[in-house]
Each structure stands twice: as structure tokens, then as C-alpha cells.
N, C-alpha and C positions, 0 to 999 in steps of 0.2 A: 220621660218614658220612651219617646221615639228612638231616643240615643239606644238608651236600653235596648228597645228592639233590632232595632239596626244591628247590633254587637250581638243579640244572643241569635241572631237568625243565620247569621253568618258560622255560624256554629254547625259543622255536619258531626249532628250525636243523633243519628237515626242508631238502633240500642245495638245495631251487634258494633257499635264501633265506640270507643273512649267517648266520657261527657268531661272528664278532668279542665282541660282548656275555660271551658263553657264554667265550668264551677269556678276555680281560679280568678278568672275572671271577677264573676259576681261578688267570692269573697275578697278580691282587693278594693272592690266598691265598698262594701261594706265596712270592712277594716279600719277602709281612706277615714270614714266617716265616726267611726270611734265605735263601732259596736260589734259586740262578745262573737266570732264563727267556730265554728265548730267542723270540719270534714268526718264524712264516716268513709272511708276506702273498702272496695273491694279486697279481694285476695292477692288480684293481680294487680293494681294502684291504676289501672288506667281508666277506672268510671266511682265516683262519689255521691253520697249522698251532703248534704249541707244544711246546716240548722245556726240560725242564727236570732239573736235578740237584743231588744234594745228597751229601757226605761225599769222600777223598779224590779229588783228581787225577789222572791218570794211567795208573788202572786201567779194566779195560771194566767192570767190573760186571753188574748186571741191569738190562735197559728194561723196563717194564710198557708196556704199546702197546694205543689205542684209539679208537677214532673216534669225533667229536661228533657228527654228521648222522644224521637219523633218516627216516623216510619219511615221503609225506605222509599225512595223517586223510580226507581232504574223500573221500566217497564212501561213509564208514564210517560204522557206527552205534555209536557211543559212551555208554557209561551211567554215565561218568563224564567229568571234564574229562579230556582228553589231553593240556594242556601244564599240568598241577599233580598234584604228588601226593597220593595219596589212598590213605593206607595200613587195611586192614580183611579181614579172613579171614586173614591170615597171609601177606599180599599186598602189595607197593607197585604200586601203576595208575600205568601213565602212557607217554604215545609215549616211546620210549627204554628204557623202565625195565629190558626184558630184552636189547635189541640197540640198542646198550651202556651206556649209559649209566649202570646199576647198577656196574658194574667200573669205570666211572672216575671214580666217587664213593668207591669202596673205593681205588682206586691215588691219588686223592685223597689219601685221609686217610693210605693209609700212607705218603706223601712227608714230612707234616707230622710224621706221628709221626719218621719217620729223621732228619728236620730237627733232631729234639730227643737224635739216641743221637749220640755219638760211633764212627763207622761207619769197619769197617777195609776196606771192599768198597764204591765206591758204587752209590746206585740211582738210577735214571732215568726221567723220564715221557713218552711219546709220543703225543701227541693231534693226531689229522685231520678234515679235513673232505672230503666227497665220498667216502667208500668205496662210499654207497649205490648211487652211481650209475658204478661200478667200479674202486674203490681207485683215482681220480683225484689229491685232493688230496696222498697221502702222497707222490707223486712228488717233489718240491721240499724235503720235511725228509730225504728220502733222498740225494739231492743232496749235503744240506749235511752229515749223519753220514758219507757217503761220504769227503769229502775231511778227517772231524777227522783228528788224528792219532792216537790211541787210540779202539776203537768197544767198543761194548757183551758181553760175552763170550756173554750168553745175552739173549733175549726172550722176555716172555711176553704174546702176545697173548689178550687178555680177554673174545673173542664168548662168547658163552652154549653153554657144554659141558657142565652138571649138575656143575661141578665135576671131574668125567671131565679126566684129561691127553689131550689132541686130537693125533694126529703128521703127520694130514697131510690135502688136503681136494685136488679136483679142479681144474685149470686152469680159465680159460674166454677164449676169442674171442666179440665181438661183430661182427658181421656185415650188411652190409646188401646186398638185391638189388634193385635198381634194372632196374625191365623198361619196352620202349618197344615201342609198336607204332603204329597209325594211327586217328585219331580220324573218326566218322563219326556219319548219324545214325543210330540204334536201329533205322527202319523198314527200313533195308539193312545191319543186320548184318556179313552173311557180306560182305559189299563191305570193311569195317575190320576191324583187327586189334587185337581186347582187348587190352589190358596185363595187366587185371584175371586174363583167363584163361592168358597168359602166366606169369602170379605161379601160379595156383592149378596151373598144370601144376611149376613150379617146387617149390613144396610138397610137391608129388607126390614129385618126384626126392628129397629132402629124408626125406621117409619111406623112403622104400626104403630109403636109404644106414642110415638109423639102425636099421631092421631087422635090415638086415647088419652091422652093429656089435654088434648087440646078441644074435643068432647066434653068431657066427665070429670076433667082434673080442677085445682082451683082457680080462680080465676079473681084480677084486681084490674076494674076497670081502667087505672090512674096511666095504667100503660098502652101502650100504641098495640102490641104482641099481649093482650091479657092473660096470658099462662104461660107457664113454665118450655120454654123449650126445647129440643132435641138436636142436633146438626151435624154433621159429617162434612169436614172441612179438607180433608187431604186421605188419600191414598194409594197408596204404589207399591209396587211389583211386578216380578219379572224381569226376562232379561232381554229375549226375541221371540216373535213369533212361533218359531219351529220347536218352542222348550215351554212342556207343560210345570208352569211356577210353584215352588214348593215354599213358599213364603210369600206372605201380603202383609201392612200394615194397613190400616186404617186412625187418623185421629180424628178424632168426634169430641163436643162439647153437650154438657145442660149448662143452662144461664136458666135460673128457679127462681120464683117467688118467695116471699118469706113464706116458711110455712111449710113448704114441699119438700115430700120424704126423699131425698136426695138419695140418701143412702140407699133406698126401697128402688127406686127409678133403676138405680146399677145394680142390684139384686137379679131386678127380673131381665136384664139385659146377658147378665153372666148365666144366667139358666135360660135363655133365648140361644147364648152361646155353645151350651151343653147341648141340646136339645138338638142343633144344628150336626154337631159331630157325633153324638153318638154312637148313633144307628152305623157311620162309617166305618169305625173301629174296628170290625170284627175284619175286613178285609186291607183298613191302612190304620194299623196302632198307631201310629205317632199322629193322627189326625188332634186338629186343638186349635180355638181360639180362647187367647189368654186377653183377659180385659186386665189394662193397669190405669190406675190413677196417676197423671202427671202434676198437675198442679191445681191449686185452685183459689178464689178469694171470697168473702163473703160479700151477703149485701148489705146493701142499706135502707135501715126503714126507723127515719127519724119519725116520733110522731107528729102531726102537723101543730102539735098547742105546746110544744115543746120549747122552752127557755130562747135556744139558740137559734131556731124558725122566728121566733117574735122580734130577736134583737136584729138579724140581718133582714128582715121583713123593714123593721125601723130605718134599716141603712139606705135598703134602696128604693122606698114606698110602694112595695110591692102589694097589693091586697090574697093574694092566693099564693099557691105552690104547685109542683109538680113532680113528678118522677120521669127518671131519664132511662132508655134504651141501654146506654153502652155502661162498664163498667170502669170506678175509679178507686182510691187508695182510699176512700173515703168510708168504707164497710169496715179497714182495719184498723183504722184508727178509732171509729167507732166500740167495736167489737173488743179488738185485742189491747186499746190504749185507755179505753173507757172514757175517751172525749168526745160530747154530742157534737155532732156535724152535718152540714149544709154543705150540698153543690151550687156554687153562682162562680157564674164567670164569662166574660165576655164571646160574644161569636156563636156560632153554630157546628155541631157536627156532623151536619149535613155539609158542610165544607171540610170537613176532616180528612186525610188519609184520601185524598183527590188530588189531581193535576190543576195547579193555580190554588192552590189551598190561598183562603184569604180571613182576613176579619175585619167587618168594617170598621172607620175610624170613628164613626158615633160610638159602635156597642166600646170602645176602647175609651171614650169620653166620660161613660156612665160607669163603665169600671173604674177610672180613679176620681169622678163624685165619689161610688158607692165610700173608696176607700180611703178619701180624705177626709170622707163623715166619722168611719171607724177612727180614724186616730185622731178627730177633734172629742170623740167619745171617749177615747182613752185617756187624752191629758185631761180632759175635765172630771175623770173619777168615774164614770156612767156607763 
């Protein structure tokens, strides 16, 4: 497994850049060792998805599921190298090391070793690229599990849980508002119509609604945040001071609880949006903020008595469960692939997408327990 690490960390697949090397890789490990890979390639061949399997035919088995892309470094202050590993306190350092790339160094090694049992149950390995930048790339190995003819019976996807069985994590839409008004110069103002303060009125509306969510909306103890959120992550415009801006964008997110009228939340946000320009019109027609949907993924809400909670509860003697903050590929395989799934996986992300990203070498110990339990469970039929 260290080898593993050492080799996939050294891997700079932060998502806007090729994961190809990094897969390659992995699939001549795999190969070496006599079992079935698969690549899914992009359009442009420099970043893959990877599926591979080992032991009988026919049956769904368990996928261990993970994604390769990591975030980027540049901005951060780093006190060690971020694309080598460097193990020291009881620590592996490195971009990846907790979100994920620890877990698929461990689901790694446990393929090799199944490789080597004669397995009455098989197992499976699922690696992506683009989760970071919103479970993009898994779309396409989804695709193709969609139409096998036998799919997986359980999934265990690998984000950083403390080891913790995870049942379920928050949806999220991406969002963007696009505002237009009339450009002029600075010394006349009130003559043109900001974009800029068209956006920051927008923001506005944006808070209230998450207010009132966060009041009166629903609410699920199991989370850190118990309702559904609202956020405004990026926006810009303009060009210089002296030039009143005739374009803003703004991107904002919801990350929802099962349950919340998603659709309704951008309903009353696009009539927040009207409501804003209206009144302007009669003096700047082209006045507008246009709300568009960019991407989005669903969530996860395994039940906690559910098949696949009992069998990885049995892996790693967990007596409870939890729900996670951040979002994983784990809602679409759920949802769009129709296989029950758990998050567990080694590390914290609270160390995530941080300078010195780390995971310690215990929670990496108890990750391949958990998963030399699963493939003594596999050869034995159970």
C-alpha cells in the first residue's frame, strides 16, 4: 500500500490537468496481476475513468469507488512537497493523501491481494476523475455499468470518514446569475445602470432566502449545518474604476437535504431576480438577471437498517453511522446506478484541500483491516 501511495501522489492530477499517467499506471498494476481493466477516456484521451475486476462472473459483488483529481496547491503555503510523499509523525503528507487518494492506494492493494484468493463473491474497483470540480468525470463509467448486464450489489465509496460508516451527505446545484445593466462613465453614475450593484442587490435576495431556510425550512439533526444551504462563491465585473459595469456574473450554490424543494428554492430566487430589475426597465430595457443551472449532483440518504450499512458496519465494527458535510460520487451511483452505498474511508476532511494535507498512518492501518476483512468475506462466499 505505501508503494502504492508513494506512486499515486507523485501524480500532479489536480482536475484541470490529465489523470491518464496516474490511471496507466494503476491499470499495469492491475493487468501485471491478471485482472479484467477497462479505461473510459475522455473526448480529448488526456484524463480516464478505470474499472476493473477480479474473481467470479456474473455476480454483482462489492465496487470500492474513488476519485483521482485532487485540488489545486498554487496559493498555498506548503512545508513540505505536495506532489511526493513524505511520511513523519504518524503521518503520510501530500496533495491527495486524505481526499483520496489514501483509499485508493488501500483499494489498490486489496484488488492485488483478491487477485491472488480464489473469490466466491467478486470485487471491483472504480476510479474518476473530476469529482473535484462536481462528480463530472464519473458520468461516463456510469453510463457503461449502467448498461452491463450484472452491476455491483453494494458500493463502498472511500472520501475520508475517520473510518465512521457515512449513510448519507447533502445534494448540491451549481448556479450562476448573470446581471446586465448599462455601461457609462463613473462621473454620471446615476445616468447608468451597475451590474455590479444589480449582483450585490441579488446577494441580497440570496441571503434572505437562506435565512428563511435556515429558520422555518427542514431540518436533519445528523448534520453539522441541519438545513439546506444557500452560498455565493465567486463574482466579477468590471473593468476600472472610472467605467460604470454593464455586466456582473455571480456563482452561487444550494447543497439540500433529502427532501427540499430545490426546484422551488430557484423558483423564488429567479422572481427575487425579476422583481430586482423590473421596476428599472422603463428607464434601462436591457436591464436582467438571468439565473442558469450549471451543474449539479444528488444526494445521499442510505437508510441506516439498510443491507449495505449492516455488511460494512460488520467490516469495520462500527456500532453507528453518520452523515458527511462535503459531497461524493456516492448519490450517483446510488440514485442513477441503483447500487446501495456507504461512504468509509480513511483520514479526515478537515485535512482536505489544506496546505500539508495529511492522513494518518493508523486511519491507513484500519483501512486495509477493514478491507482485507471484505475479501476474506468474498472468498468465503459471505
Amino acid at each position: 500500500m505505501r508503494d502504492i501511495l508513494e506512486r499515486l501522489l507523485a501524480f500532479d492530477t489536480v482536475s484541470s490537468r490529465p489523470n491518464m499517467a496516474l490511471m496507466t499506471y494503476v491499470k499495469g498494476l492491475l493487468e501485471e496481476a491478471g485482472l479484467a481493466v477497462t479505461l473510459v477516456p475522455d473526448a480529448e484521451g488526456g484524463k480516464a475513468n478505470l474499472y476493473a475486476s477480479t474473481g467470479p462472473a456474473g455476480l454483482g459483488g462489492v465496487m470500492l469507488s474513488g476519485h483521482t483529481d485532487v485540488v489545486p496547491v498554487e496559493g498555498q503555503t506548503w512545508t513540505k512537497p505536495p506532489f511526493a510523499l513524505t511520511e513523519a509523525d504518524g503521518r503520510y503528507y501530500g496533495r491527495g493523501a486524505a481526499d483520496m487518494k489514501g483509499f485508493v492506494a488501500c483499494a489498490t492493494a486489496a484488488m492485488l491481494d483478491a487477485a491472488r484468493r480464489p473469490l466466491k463473491v467478486p470485487l471491483h474497483l472504480a476510479l474518476s476523475y473530476d469529482e473535484e470540480i462536481g462528480c463530472m468525470g464519473v458520468r461516463s463509467l456510469i453510463d457503461l455499468l449502467a448498461d452491463a448486464p450484472v452491476k455491483p450489489r453494494f458500493c463502498i465509496v472511500g472520501e475520508p470518514t475517520g473510518m465512521q460508516v457515512a449513510t448519507g451527505h447533502k445534494g448540491k446545484v451549481a448556479l450562476r446569475a448573470t446581471c446586465t445593466g448599462r455601461e457609462g462613465h463613473s462621473a454620471l453614475a446615476p445616468m447608468a445602470l451597475n451590474a455590479l450593484h444589480l449582483a450585490a442587490d441579488f446577494i441580497g435576495a440570496v441571503r434572505r432566502l437562506q435565512a428563511e431556510v435556515a429558520a422555518t425550512g427542514l431540518k436533519d439533526g445528523d448534520y453539522d449545518v441541519p438545513y439546506s444551504t444557500l452560498h455565493v462563491g465567486k463574482m466579477s465585473g468590471g473593468v476600472q474604476v472610472n467605467i460604470v459595469p454593464n455586466h456582473a456574473v455571480l456563482d452561487f450554490e444550494i447543497r439540500s437535504l433529502a427532501g427540499e424543494d430545490v426546484a422551488g428554492l430557484i423558483r423564488r430566487l429567479e422572481a427575487e431576480a425579476e422583481a430586482i430589475v423590473a421596476p428599472l426597465r422603463a428607464e434601462f430595457p436591457e436591464a436582467a438577471i438571468k439565473v442558469e443551472r450549471l451543474w449539479d449532483y444528488p444526494g445521499l440518504g442510505t437508510p441506516s437498517d439498510a443491507a449495505v450499512v449492516n455488511f460494512v458496519k460488520g467490516l469495520t465494527g462500527a456500532n453507528g453511522t453518520i452523515k458527511v458535510a462535503f459531497g461524493t460520487e456516492g448519490g450517483l451511483f446510488d440514485q442513477r446506478l441503483g447500487v446501495p452505498t456507504v461512504i468509509c474511508g480513511p483520514g479526515s476532511m478537515a485535512q482536505g484541500h489544506k496546505p500539508d494535507e495529511f492522513v494518518a498512518v493508523e486511519q491507513m492501518d484500519r483501512c486495509q483491516a477493514m478491507l482485507a476483512e471484505l475479501v476474506n468475506r468474498l472468498e468465503a462466499g459471505v
